[in-house]
C-alpha positions as protocol buffer text, in pm:
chain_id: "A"
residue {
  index: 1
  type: UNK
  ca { x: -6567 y: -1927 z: 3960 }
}
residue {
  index: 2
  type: UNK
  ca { x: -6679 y: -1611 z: 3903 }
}
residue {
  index: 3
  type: UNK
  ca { x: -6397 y: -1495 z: 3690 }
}
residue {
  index: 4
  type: UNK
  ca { x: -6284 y: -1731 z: 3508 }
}
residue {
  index: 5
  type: UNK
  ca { x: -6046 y: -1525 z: 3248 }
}
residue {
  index: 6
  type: UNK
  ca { x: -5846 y: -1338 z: 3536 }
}
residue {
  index: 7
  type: UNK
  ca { x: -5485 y: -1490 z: 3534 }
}
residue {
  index: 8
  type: UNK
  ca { x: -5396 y: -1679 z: 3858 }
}
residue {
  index: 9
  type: UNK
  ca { x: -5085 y: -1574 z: 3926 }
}
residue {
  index: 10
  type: UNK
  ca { x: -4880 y: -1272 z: 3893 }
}
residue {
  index: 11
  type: UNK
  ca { x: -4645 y: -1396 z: 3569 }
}
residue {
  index: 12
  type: UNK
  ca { x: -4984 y: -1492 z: 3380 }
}
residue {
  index: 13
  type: UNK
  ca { x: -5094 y: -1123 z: 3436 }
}
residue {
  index: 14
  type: UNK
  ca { x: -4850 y: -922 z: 3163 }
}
residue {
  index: 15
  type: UNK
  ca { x: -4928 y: -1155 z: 2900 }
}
residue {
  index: 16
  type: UNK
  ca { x: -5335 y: -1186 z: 2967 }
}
residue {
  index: 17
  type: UNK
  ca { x: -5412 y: -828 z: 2983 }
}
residue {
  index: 18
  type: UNK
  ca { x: -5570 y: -755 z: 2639 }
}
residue {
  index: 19
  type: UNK
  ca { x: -5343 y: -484 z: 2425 }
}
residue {
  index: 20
  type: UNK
  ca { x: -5599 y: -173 z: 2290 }
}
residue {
  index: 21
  type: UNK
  ca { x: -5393 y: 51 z: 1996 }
}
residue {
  index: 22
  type: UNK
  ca { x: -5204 y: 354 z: 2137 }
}
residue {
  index: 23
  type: UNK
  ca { x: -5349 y: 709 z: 2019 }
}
residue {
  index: 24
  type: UNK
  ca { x: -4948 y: 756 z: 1862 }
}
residue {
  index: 25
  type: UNK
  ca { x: -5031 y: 422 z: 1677 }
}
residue {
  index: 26
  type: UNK
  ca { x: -5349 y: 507 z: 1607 }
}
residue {
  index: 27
  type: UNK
  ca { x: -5263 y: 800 z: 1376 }
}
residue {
  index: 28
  type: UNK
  ca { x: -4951 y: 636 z: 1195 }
}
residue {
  index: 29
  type: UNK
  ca { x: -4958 y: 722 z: 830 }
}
residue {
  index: 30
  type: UNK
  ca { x: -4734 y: 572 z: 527 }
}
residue {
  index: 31
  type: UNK
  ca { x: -4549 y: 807 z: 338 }
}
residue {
  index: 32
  type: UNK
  ca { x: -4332 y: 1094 z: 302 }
}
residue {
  index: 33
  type: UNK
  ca { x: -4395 y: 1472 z: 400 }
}
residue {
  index: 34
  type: UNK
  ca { x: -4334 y: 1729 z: 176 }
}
residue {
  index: 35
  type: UNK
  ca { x: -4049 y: 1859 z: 400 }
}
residue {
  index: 36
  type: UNK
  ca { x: -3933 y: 1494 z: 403 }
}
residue {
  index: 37
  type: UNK
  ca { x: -3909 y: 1474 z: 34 }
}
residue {
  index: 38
  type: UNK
  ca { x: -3732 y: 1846 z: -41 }
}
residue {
  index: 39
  type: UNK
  ca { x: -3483 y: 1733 z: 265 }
}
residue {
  index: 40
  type: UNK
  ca { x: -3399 y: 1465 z: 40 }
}
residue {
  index: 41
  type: UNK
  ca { x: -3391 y: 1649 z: -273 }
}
residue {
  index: 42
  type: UNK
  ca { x: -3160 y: 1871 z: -129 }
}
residue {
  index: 43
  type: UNK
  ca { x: -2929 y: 1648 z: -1 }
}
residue {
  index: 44
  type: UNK
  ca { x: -2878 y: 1449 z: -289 }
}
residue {
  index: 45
  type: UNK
  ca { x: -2842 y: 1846 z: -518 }
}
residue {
  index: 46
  type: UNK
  ca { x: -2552 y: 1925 z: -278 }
}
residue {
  index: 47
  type: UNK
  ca { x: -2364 y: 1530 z: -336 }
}
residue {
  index: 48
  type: UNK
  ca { x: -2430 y: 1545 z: -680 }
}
residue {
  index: 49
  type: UNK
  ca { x: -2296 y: 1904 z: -678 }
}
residue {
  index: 50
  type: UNK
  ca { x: -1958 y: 1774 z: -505 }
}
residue {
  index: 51
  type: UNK
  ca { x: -1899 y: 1473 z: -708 }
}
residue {
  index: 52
  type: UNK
  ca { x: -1983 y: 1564 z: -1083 }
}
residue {
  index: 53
  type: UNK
  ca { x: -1661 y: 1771 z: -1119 }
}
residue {
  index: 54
  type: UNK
  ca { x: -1479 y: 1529 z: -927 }
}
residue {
  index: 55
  type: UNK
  ca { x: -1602 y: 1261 z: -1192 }
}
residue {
  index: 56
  type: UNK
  ca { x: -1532 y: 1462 z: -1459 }
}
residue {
  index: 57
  type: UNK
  ca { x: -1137 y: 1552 z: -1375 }
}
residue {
  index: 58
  type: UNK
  ca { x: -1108 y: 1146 z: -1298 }
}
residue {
  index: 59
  type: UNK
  ca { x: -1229 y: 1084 z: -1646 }
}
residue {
  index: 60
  type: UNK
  ca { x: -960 y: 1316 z: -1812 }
}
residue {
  index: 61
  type: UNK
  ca { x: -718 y: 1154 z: -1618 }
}
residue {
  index: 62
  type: UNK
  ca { x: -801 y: 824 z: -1689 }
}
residue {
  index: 63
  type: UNK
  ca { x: -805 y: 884 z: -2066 }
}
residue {
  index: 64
  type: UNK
  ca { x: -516 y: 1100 z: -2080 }
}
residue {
  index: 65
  type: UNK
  ca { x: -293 y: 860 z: -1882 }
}
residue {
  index: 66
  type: UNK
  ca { x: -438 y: 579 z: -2116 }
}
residue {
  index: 67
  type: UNK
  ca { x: -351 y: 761 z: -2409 }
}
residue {
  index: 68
  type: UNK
  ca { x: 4 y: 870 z: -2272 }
}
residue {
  index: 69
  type: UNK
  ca { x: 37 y: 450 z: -2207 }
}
residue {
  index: 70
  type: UNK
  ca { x: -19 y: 391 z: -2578 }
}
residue {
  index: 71
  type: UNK
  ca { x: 223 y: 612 z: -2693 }
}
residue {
  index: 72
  type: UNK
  ca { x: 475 y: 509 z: -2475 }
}
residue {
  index: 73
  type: UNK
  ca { x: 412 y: 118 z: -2525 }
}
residue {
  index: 74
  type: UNK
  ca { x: 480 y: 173 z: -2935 }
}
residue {
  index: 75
  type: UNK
  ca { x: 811 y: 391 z: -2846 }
}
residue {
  index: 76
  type: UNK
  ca { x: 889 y: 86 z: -2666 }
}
residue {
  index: 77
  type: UNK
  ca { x: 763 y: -134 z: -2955 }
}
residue {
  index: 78
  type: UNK
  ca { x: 992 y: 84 z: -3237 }
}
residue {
  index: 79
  type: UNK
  ca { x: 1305 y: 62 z: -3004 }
}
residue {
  index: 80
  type: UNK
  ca { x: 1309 y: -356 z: -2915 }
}
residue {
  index: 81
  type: UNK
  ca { x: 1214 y: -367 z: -3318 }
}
residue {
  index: 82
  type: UNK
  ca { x: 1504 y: -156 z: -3423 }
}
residue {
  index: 83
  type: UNK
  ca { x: 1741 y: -391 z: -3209 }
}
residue {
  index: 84
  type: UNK
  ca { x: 1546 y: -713 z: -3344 }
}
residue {
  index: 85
  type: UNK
  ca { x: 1564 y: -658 z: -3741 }
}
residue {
  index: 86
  type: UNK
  ca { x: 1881 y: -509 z: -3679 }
}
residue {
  index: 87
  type: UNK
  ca { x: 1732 y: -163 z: -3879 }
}
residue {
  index: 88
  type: UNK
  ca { x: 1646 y: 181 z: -3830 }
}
residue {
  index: 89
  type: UNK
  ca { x: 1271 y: 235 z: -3712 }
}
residue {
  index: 90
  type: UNK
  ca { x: 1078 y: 519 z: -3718 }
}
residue {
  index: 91
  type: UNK
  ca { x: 780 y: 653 z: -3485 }
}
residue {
  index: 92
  type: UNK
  ca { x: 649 y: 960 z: -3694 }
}
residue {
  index: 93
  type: UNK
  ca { x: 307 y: 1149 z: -3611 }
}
residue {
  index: 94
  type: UNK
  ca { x: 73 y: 1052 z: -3931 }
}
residue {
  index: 95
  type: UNK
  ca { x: -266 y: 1189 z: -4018 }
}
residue {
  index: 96
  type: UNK
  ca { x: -331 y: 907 z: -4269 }
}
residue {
  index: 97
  type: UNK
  ca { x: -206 y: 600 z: -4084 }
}
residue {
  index: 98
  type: UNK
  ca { x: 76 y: 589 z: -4388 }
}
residue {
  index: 99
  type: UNK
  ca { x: 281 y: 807 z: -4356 }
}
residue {
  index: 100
  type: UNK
  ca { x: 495 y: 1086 z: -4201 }
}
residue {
  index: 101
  type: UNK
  ca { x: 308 y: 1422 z: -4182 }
}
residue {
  index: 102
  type: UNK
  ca { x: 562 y: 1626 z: -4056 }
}
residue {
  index: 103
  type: UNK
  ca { x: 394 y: 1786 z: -3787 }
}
residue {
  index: 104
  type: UNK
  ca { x: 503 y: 1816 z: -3426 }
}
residue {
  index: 105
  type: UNK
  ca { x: 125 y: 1781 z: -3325 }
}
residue {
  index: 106
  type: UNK
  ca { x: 118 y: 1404 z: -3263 }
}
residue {
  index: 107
  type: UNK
  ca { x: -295 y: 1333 z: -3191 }
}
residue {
  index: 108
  type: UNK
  ca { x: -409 y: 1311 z: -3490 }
}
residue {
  index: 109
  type: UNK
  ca { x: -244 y: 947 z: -3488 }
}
residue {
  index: 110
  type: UNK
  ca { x: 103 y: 826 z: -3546 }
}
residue {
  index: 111
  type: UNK
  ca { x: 289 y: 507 z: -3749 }
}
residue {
  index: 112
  type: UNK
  ca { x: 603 y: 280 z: -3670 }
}
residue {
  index: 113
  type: UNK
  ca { x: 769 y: 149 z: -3926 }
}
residue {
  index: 114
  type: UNK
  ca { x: 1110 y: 117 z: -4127 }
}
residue {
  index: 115
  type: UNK
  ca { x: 1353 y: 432 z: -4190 }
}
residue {
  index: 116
  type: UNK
  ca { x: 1173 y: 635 z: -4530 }
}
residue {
  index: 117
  type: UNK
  ca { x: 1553 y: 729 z: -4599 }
}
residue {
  index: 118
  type: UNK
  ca { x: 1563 y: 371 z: -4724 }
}
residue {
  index: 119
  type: UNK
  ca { x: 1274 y: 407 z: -4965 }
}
residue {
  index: 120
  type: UNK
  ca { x: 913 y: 341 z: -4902 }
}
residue {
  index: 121
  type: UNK
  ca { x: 811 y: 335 z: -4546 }
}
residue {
  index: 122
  type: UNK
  ca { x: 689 y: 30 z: -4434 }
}
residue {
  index: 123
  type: UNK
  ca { x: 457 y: 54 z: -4179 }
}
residue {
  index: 124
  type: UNK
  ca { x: 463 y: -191 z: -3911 }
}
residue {
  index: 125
  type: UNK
  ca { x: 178 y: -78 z: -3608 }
}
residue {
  index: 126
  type: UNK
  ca { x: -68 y: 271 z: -3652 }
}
residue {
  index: 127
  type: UNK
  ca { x: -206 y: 462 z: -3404 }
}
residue {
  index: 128
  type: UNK
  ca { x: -553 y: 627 z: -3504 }
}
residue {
  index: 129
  type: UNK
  ca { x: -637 y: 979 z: -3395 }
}
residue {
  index: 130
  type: UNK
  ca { x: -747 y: 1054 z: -3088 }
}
residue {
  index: 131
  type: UNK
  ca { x: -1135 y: 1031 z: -3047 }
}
residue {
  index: 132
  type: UNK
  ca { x: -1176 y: 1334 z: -2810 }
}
residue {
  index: 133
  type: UNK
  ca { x: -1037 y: 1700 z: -2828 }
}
residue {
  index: 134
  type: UNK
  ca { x: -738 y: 1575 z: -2616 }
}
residue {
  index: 135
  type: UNK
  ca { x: -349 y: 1675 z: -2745 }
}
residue {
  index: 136
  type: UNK
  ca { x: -7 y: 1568 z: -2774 }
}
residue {
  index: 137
  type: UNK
  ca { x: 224 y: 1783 z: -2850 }
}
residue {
  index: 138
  type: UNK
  ca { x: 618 y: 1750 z: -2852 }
}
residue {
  index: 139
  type: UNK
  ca { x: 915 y: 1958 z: -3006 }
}
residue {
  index: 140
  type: UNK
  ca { x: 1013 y: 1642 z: -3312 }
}
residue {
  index: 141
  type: UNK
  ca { x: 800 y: 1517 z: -3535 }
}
residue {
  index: 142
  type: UNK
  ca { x: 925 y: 1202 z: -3581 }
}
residue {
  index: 143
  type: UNK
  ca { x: 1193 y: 963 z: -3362 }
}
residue {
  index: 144
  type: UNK
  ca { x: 1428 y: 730 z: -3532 }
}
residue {
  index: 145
  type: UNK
  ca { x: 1583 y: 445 z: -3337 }
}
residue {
  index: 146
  type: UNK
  ca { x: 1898 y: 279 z: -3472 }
}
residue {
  index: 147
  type: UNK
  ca { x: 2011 y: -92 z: -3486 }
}
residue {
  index: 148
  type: UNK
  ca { x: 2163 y: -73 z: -3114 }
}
residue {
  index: 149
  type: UNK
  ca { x: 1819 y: 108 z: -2995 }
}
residue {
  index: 150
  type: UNK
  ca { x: 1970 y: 456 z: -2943 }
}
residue {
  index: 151
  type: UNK
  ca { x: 1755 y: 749 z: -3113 }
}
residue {
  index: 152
  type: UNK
  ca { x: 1961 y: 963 z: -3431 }
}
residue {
  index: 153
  type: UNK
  ca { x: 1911 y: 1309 z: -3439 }
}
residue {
  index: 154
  type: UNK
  ca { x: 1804 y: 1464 z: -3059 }
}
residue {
  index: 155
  type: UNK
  ca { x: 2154 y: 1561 z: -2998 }
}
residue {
  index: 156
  type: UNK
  ca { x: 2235 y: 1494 z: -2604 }
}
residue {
  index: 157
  type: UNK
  ca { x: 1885 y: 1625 z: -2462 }
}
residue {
  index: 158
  type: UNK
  ca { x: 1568 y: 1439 z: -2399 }
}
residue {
  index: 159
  type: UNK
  ca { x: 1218 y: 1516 z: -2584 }
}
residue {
  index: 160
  type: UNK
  ca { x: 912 y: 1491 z: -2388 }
}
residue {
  index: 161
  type: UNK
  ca { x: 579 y: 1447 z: -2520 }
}
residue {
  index: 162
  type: UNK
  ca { x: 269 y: 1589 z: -2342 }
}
residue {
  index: 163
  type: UNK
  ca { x: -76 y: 1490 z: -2358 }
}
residue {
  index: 164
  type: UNK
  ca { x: -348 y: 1737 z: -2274 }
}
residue {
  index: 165
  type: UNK
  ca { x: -708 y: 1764 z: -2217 }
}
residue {
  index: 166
  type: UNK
  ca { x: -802 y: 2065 z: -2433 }
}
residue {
  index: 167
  type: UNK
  ca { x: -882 y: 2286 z: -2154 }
}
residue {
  index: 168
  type: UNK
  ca { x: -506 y: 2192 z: -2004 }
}
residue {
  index: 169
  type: UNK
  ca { x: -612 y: 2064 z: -1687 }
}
residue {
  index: 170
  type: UNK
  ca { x: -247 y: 2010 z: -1495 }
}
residue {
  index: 171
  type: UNK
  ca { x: -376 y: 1710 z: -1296 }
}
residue {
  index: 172
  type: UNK
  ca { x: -483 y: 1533 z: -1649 }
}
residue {
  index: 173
  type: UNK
  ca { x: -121 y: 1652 z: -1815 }
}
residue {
  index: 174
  type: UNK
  ca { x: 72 y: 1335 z: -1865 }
}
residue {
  index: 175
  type: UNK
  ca { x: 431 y: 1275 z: -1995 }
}
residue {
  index: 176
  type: UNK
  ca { x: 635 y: 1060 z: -2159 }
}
residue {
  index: 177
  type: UNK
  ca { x: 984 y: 1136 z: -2186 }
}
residue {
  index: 178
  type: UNK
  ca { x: 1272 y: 996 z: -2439 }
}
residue {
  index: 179
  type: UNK
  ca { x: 1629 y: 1045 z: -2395 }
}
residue {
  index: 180
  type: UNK
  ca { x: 1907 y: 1036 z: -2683 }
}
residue {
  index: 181
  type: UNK
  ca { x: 1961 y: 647 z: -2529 }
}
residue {
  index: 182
  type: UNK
  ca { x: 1638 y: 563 z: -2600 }
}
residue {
  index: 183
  type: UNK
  ca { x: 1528 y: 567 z: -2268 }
}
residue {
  index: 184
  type: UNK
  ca { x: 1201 y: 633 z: -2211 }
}
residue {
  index: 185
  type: UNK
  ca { x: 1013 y: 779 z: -1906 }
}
residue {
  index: 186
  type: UNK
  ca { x: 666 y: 846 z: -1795 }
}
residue {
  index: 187
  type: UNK
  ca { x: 566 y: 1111 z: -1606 }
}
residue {
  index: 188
  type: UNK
  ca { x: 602 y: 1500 z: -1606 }
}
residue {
  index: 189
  type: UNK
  ca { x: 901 y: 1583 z: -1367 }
}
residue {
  index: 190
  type: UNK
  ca { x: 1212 y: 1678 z: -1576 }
}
């Protein structure tokens, strides 16, 4: 046989025929192109653009709801202790994590502890000062619950305590409200 290597029937003929490189093949290179790489570079500028600030206003909200949390959890903690020892408790702002400052501007850290009218205060939880530039504010500078758990000295209204990024962003603003029942409330809607 003169050709021995032909295939001898039709379904041996695909799979027989020897496979030479196609010119496309041929010229395949690894890599990127420079317009490639700047498409890239571009894309990932604009995502980055749209997702920093987004990031950013998260974060303040996150912290400042964190922080608002805190604050409300030791209101909580001075009431169910005023009705437990059967005492007045105070919740006071405090710069030195001893005692009442007297100020109305509540980040700088804040104390729980037995009623000063009765002598020395003892202080029974602290709150340091905020780590950031963030604020909360309110219109008392201290909160006394009574024996029953009812606050003395707001009169019939309600005091609300904001905390605020210190650029006032509204979407960070969280609040934490207190009513003369000792009631207290998060969030910012009166």
């Amino acid at each position: 046989m003169l050709y021995s290597n032909m295939p001898q029937s039709r379904a041996d003929f695909h799979y027989s025929m020897p496979r030479y490189p196609t010119p496309y093949a041929a010229r395949r290179q690894s890599g990127l192109t420079l317009i490639e790489l700047l498409v890239v570079i571009s894309i990932v500028a604009i995502l980055s653009a749209i997702a920093v600030p987004s990031f950013v206003s998260t974060t303040q909200k996150y912290r400042t709801t964190s922080e608002a949390n805190s604050f409300f959890v030791d209101l909580q903690f001075a009431r169910s202790e005023a009705i437990r020892r059967g005492e007045n408790i105070v919740i006071c702002a405090s710069t030195n994590g001893t005692s009442c400052s007297g100020t109305t501007s509540w980040q700088g850290g804040w104390i729980t502890g037995t009623d000063p009218a009765a002598g020395a205060i003892t202080v029974l939880r602290k709150q340091a000062a905020f780590s950031g530039t963030d604020k909360l504010t309110s219109s008392v500078s201290s909160v006394l619950f009574n024996r029953d758990g009812f606050t003395s000295g707001l009169g019939a209204t309600s005091v609300v305590f904001q905390v605020q990024t210190s650029t006032a962003v509204a979407a960070a603003t969280q609040c934490v409200s207190l009513s003369s029942v000792g009631r207290q409330k998060k969030g910012c809607s009166q």
